[in-house]
Biopython code that builds the backbone (N, CA, C, O; Angstrom):
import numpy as np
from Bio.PDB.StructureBuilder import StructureBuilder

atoms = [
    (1, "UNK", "N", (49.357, 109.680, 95.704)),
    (1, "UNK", "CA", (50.554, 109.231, 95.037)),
    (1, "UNK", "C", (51.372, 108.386, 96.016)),
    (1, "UNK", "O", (51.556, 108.706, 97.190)),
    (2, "UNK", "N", (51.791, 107.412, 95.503)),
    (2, "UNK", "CA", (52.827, 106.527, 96.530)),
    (2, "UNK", "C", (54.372, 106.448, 96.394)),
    (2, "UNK", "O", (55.012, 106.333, 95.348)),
    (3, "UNK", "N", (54.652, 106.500, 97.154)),
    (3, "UNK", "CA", (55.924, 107.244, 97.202)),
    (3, "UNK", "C", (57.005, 105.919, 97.507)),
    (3, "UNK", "O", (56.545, 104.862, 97.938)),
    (4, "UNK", "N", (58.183, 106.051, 97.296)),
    (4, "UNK", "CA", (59.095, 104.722, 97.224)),
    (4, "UNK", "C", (59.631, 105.292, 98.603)),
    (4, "UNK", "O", (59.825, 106.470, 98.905)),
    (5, "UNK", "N", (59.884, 103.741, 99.628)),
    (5, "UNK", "CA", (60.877, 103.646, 100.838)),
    (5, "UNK", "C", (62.148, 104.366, 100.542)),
    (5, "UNK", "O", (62.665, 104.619, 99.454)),
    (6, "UNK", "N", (62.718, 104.768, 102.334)),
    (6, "UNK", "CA", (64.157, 105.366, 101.831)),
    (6, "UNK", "C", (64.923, 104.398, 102.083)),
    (6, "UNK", "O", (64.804, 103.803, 103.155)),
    (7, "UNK", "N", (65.791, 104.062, 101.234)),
    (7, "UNK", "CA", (66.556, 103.671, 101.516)),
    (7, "UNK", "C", (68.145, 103.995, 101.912)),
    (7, "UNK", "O", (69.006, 104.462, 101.166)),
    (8, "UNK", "N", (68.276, 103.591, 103.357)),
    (8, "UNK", "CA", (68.884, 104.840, 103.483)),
    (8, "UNK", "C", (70.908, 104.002, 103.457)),
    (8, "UNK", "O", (71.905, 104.488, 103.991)),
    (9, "UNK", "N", (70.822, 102.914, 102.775)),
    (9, "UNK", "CA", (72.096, 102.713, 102.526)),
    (9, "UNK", "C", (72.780, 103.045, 101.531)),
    (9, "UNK", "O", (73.998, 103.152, 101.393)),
    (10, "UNK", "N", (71.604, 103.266, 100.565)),
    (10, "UNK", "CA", (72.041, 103.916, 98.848)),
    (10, "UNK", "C", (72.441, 105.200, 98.896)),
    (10, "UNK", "O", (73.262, 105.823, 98.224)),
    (11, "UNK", "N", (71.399, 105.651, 100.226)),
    (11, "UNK", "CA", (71.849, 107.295, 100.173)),
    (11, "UNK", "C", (73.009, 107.654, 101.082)),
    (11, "UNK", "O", (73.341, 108.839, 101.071)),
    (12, "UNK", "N", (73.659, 106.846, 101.846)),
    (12, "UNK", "CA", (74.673, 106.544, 102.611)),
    (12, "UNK", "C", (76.036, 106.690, 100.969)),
    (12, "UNK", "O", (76.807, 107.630, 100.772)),
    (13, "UNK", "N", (75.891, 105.571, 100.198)),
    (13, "UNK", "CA", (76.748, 104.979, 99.459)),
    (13, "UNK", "C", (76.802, 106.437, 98.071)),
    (13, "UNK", "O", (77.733, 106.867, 97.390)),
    (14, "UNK", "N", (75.715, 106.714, 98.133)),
    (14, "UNK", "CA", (75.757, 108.178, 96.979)),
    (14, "UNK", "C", (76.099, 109.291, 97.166)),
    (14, "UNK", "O", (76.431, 110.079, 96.279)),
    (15, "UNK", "N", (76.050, 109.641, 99.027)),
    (15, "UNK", "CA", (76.912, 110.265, 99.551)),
    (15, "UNK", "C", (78.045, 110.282, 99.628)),
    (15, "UNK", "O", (78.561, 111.397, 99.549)),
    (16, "UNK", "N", (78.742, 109.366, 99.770)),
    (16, "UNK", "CA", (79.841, 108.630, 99.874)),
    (16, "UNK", "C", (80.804, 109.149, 98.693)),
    (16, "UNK", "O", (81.857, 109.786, 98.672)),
    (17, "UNK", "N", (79.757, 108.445, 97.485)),
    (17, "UNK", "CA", (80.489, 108.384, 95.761)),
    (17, "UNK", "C", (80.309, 109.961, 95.527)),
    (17, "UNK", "O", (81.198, 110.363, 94.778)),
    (18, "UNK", "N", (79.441, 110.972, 95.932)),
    (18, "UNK", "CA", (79.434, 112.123, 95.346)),
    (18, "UNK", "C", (80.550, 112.816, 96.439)),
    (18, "UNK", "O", (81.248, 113.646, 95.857)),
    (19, "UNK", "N", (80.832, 112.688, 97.683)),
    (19, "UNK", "CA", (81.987, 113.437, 98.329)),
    (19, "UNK", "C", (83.418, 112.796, 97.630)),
    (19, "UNK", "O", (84.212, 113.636, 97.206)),
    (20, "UNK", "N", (83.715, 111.617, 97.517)),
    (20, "UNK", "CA", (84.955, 111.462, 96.725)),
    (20, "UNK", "C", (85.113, 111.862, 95.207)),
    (20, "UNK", "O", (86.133, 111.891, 94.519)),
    (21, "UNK", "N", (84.041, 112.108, 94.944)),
    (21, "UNK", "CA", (83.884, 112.577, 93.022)),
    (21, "UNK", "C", (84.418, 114.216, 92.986)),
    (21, "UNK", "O", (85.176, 114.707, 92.149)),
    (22, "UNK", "N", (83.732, 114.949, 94.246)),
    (22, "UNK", "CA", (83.889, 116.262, 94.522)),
    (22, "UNK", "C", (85.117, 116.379, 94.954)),
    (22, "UNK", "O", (85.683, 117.406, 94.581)),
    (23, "UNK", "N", (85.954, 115.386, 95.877)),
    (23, "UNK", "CA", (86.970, 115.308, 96.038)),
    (23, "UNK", "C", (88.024, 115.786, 95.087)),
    (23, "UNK", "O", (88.706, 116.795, 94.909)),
    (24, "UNK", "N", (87.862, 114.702, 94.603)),
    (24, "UNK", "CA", (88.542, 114.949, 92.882)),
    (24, "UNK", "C", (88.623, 116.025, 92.215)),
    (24, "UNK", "O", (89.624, 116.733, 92.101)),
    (25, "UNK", "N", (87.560, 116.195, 91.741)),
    (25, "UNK", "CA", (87.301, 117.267, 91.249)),
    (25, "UNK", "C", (88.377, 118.661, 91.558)),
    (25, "UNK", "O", (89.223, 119.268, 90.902)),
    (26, "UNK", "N", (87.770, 118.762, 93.014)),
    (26, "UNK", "CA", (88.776, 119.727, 93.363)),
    (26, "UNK", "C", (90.010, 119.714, 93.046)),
    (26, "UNK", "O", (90.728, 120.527, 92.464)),
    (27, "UNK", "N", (90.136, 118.973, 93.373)),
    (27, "UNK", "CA", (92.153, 118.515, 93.432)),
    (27, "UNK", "C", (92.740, 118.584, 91.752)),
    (27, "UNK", "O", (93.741, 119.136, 91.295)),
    (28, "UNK", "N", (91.847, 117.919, 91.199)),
    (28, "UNK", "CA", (91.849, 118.079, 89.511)),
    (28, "UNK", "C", (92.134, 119.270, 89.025)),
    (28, "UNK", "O", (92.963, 119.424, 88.128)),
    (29, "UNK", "N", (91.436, 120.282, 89.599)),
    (29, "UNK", "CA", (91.043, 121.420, 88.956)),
    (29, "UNK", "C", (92.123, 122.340, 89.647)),
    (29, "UNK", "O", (92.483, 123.375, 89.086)),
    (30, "UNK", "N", (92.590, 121.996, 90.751)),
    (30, "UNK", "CA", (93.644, 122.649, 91.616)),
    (30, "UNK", "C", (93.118, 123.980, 92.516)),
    (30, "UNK", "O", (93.724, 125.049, 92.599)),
    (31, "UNK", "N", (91.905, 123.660, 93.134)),
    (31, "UNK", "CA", (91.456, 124.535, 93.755)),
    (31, "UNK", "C", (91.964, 124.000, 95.055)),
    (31, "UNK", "O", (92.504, 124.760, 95.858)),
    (32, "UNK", "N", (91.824, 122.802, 95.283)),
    (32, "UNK", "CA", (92.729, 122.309, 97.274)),
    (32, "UNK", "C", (93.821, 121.784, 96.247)),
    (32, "UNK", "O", (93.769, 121.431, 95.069)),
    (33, "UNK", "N", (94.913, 121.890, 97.270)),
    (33, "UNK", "CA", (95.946, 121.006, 97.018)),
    (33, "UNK", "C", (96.105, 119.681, 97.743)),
    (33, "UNK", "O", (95.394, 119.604, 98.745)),
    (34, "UNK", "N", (96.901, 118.560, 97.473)),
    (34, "UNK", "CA", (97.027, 117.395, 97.579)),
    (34, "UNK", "C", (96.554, 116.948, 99.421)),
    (34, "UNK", "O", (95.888, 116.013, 99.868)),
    (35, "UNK", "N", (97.436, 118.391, 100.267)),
    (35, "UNK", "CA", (97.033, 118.130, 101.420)),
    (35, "UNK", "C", (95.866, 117.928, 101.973)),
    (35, "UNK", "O", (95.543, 117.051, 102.774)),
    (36, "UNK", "N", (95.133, 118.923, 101.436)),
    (36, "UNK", "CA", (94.099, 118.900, 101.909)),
    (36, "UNK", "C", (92.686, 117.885, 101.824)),
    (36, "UNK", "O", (91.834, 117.802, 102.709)),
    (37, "UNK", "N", (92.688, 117.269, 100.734)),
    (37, "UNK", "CA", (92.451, 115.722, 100.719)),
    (37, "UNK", "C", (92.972, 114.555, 102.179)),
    (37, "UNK", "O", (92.461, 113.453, 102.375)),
    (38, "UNK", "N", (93.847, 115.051, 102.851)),
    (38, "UNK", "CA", (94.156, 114.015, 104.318)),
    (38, "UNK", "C", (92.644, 114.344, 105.196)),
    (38, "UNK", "O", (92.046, 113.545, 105.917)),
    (39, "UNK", "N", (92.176, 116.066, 104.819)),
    (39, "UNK", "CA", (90.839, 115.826, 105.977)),
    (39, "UNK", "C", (89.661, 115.795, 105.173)),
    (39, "UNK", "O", (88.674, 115.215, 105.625)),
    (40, "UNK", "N", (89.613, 116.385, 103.936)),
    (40, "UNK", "CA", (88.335, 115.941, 102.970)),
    (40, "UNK", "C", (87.953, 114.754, 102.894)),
    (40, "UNK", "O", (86.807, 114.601, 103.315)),
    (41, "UNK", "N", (88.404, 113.932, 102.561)),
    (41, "UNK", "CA", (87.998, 112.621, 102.394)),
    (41, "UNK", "C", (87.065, 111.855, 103.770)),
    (41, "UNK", "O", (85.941, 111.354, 103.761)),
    (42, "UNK", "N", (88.584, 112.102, 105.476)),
    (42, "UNK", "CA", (87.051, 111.175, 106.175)),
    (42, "UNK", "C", (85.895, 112.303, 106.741)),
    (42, "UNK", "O", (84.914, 112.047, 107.438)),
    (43, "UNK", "N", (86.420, 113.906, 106.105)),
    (43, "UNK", "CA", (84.878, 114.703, 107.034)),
    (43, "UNK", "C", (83.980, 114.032, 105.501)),
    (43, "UNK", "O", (82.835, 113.771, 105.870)),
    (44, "UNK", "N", (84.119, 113.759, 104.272)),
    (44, "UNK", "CA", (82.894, 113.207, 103.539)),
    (44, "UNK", "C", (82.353, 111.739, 104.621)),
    (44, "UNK", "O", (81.185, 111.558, 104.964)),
    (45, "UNK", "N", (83.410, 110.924, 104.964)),
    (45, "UNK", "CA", (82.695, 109.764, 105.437)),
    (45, "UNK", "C", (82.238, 109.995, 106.640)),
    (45, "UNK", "O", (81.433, 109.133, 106.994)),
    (46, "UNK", "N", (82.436, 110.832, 107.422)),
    (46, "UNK", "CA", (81.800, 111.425, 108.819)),
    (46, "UNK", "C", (80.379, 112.134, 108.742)),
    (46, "UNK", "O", (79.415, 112.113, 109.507)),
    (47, "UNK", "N", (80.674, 112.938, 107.210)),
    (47, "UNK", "CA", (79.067, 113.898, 106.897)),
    (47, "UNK", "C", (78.448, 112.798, 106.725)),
    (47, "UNK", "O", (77.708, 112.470, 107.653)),
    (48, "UNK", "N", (78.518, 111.999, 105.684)),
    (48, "UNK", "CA", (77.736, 110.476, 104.935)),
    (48, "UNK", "C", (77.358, 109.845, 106.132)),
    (48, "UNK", "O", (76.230, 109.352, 106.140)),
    (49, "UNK", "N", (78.024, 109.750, 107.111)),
    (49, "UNK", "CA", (77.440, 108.894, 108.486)),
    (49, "UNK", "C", (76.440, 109.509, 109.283)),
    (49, "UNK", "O", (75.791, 108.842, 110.088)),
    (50, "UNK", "N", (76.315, 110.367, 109.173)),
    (50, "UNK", "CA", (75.564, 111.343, 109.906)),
    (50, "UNK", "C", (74.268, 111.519, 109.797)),
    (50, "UNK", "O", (73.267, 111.481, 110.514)),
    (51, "UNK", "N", (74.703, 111.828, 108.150)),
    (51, "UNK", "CA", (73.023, 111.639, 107.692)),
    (51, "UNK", "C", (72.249, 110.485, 107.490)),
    (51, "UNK", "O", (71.029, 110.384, 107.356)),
    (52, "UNK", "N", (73.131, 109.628, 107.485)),
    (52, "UNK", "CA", (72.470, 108.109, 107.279)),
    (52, "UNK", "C", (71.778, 107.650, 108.536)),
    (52, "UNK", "O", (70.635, 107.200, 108.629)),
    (53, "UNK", "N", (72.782, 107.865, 109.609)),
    (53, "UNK", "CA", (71.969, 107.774, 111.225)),
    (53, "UNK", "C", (70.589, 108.636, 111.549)),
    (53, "UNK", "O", (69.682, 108.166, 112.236)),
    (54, "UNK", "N", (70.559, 109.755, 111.054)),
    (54, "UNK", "CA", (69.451, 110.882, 110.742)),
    (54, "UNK", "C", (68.635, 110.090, 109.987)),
    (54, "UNK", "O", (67.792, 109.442, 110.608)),
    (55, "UNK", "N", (68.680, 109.978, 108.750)),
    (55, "UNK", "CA", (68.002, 109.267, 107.777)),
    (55, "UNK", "C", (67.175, 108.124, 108.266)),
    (55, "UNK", "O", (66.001, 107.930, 107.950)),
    (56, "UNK", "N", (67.944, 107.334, 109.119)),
    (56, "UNK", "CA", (67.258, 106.312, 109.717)),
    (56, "UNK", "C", (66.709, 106.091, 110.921)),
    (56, "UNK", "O", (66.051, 105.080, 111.166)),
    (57, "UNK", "N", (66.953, 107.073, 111.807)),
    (57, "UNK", "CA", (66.385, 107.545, 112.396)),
    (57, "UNK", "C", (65.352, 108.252, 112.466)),
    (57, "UNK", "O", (64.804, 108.221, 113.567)),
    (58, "UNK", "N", (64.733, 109.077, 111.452)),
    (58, "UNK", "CA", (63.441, 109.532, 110.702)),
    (58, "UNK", "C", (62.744, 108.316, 109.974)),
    (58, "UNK", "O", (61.518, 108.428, 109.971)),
    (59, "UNK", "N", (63.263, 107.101, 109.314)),
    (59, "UNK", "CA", (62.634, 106.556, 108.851)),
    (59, "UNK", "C", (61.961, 105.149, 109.874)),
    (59, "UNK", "O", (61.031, 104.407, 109.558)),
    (60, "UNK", "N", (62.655, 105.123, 110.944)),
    (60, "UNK", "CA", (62.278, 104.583, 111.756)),
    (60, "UNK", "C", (60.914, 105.034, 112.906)),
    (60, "UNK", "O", (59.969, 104.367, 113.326)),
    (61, "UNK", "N", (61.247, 106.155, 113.100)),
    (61, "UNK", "CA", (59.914, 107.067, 113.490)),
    (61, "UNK", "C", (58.986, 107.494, 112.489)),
    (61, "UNK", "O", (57.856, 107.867, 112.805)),
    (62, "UNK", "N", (59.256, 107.475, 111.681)),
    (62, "UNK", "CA", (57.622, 107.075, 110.490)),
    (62, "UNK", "C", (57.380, 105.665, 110.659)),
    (62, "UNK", "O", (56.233, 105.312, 110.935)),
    (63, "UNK", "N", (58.062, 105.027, 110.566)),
    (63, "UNK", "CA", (57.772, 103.676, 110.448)),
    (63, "UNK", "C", (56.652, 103.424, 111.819)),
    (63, "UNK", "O", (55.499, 103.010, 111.699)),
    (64, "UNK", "N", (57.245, 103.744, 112.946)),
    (64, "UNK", "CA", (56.463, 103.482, 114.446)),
    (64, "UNK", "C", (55.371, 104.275, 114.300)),
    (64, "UNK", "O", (54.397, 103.530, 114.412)),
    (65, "UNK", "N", (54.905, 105.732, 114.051)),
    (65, "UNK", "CA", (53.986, 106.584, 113.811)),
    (65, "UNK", "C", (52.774, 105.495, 113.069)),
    (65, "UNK", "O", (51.701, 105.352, 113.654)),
    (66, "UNK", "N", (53.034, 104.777, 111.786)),
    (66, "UNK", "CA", (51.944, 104.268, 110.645)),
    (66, "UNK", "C", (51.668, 103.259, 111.296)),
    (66, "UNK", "O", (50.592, 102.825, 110.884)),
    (67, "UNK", "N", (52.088, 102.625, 112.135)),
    (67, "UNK", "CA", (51.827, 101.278, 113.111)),
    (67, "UNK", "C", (50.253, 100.968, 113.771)),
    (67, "UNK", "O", (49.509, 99.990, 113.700)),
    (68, "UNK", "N", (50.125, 102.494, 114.538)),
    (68, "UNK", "CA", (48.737, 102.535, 115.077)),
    (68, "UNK", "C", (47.726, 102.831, 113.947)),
    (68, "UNK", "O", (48.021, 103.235, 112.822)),
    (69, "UNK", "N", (46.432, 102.556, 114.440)),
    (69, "UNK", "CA", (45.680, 102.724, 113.564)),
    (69, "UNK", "C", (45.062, 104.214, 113.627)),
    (69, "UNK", "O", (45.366, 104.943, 114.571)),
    (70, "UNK", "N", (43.951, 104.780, 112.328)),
    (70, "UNK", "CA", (43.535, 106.211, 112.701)),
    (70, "UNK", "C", (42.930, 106.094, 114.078)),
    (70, "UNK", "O", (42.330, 105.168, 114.624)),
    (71, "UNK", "N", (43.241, 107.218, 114.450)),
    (71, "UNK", "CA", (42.002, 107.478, 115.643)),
    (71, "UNK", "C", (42.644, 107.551, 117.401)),
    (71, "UNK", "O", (42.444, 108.249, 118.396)),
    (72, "UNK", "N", (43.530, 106.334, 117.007)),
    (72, "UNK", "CA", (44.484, 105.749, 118.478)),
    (72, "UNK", "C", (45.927, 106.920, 119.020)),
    (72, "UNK", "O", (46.987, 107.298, 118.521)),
    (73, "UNK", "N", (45.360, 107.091, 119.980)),
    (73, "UNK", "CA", (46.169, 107.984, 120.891)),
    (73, "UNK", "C", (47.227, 107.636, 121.642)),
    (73, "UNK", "O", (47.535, 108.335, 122.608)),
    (74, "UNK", "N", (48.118, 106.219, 121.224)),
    (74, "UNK", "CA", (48.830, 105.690, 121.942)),
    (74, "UNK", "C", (50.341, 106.633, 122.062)),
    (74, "UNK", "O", (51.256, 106.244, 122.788)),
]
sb = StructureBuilder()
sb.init_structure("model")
sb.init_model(0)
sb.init_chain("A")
sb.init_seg("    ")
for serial, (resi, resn, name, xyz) in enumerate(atoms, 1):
    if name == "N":
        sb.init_residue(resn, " ", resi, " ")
    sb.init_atom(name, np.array(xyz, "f"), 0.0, 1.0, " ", f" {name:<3s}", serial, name[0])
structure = sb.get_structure()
Protein backbone atom coordinates (compact mmCIF):
# COMPACT_ATOMS: atom_id res chain seq x y z
CA UNK A 1 0.00 0.00 0.00
CA UNK A 2 1.39 3.51 -0.67
CA UNK A 3 1.10 5.80 1.61
CA UNK A 4 0.83 9.81 1.07
CA UNK A 5 4.02 12.27 2.15
CA UNK A 6 3.77 14.22 5.45
CA UNK A 7 3.22 17.10 5.11
CA UNK A 8 4.25 18.65 7.79
CA UNK A 9 2.97 22.38 7.29
CA UNK A 10 -0.74 21.29 7.12
CA UNK A 11 -0.14 19.48 10.21
CA UNK A 12 1.60 22.51 11.70
CA UNK A 13 -1.58 24.74 10.44
CA UNK A 14 -4.33 21.94 11.83
CA UNK A 15 -2.62 22.08 14.89
CA UNK A 16 -2.72 25.45 15.05
CA UNK A 17 -6.72 25.67 13.89
CA UNK A 18 -7.62 22.75 16.33
CA UNK A 19 -5.72 24.53 19.55
CA UNK A 20 -7.58 27.89 18.86
CA UNK A 21 -11.04 26.00 18.12
CA UNK A 22 -10.38 24.21 21.61
CA UNK A 23 -9.53 27.47 22.78
CA UNK A 24 -12.84 28.63 22.26
CA UNK A 25 -14.55 26.18 23.07
CA UNK A 26 -13.43 26.34 26.45
CA UNK A 27 -13.97 29.83 27.10
CA UNK A 28 -17.51 29.38 25.38
CA UNK A 29 -18.52 26.87 27.57
CA UNK A 30 -16.92 28.69 30.65
CA UNK A 31 -14.73 26.08 31.81
CA UNK A 32 -11.27 28.72 31.67
CA UNK A 33 -12.05 32.08 32.07
CA UNK A 34 -11.05 34.97 29.79
CA UNK A 35 -7.58 35.01 31.58
CA UNK A 36 -6.53 32.19 30.96
CA UNK A 37 -6.58 32.36 27.19
CA UNK A 38 -3.26 35.09 27.71
CA UNK A 39 -1.22 31.53 28.12
CA UNK A 40 -3.46 29.03 26.09
CA UNK A 41 -3.23 30.45 23.02
CA UNK A 42 0.88 30.84 22.54
CA UNK A 43 1.52 27.23 24.66
CA UNK A 44 -0.98 25.98 21.40
CA UNK A 45 1.58 27.85 19.07
CA UNK A 46 4.66 26.58 21.04
CA UNK A 47 3.02 22.76 21.17
CA UNK A 48 2.21 23.25 17.12
CA UNK A 49 5.97 24.23 16.77
CA UNK A 50 7.28 21.51 18.32
CA UNK A 51 5.77 18.97 16.66
CA UNK A 52 6.25 20.34 13.37
CA UNK A 53 10.18 20.53 14.07
CA UNK A 54 9.72 16.71 15.26
CA UNK A 55 7.61 16.03 12.33
CA UNK A 56 10.25 17.18 10.14
CA UNK A 57 12.74 16.09 11.56
CA UNK A 58 11.48 12.37 11.26
CA UNK A 59 10.55 13.08 7.85
CA UNK A 60 13.79 14.14 6.96
CA UNK A 61 15.52 11.02 8.40
CA UNK A 62 13.26 8.77 6.38
CA UNK A 63 13.88 10.70 3.65
CA UNK A 64 18.03 10.14 4.09
CA UNK A 65 17.42 6.34 5.25
CA UNK A 66 15.42 5.51 1.40
CA UNK A 67 18.40 7.27 -0.36
CA UNK A 68 20.78 4.22 -0.20
CA UNK A 69 20.09 1.38 -1.98
CA UNK A 70 19.10 -2.36 -0.41
CA UNK A 71 22.00 -4.01 0.80
CA UNK A 72 24.41 -0.69 1.45
CA UNK A 73 25.80 -0.20 4.83
CA UNK A 74 26.60 3.37 4.55
Amino acid sequence: MKTHPLNVSYLVVGLVFLGIAGSWALSASNVIDASAIRWLLPLTLVVAGAVGLVAFAAKSLSHHDNNYPDGDDR
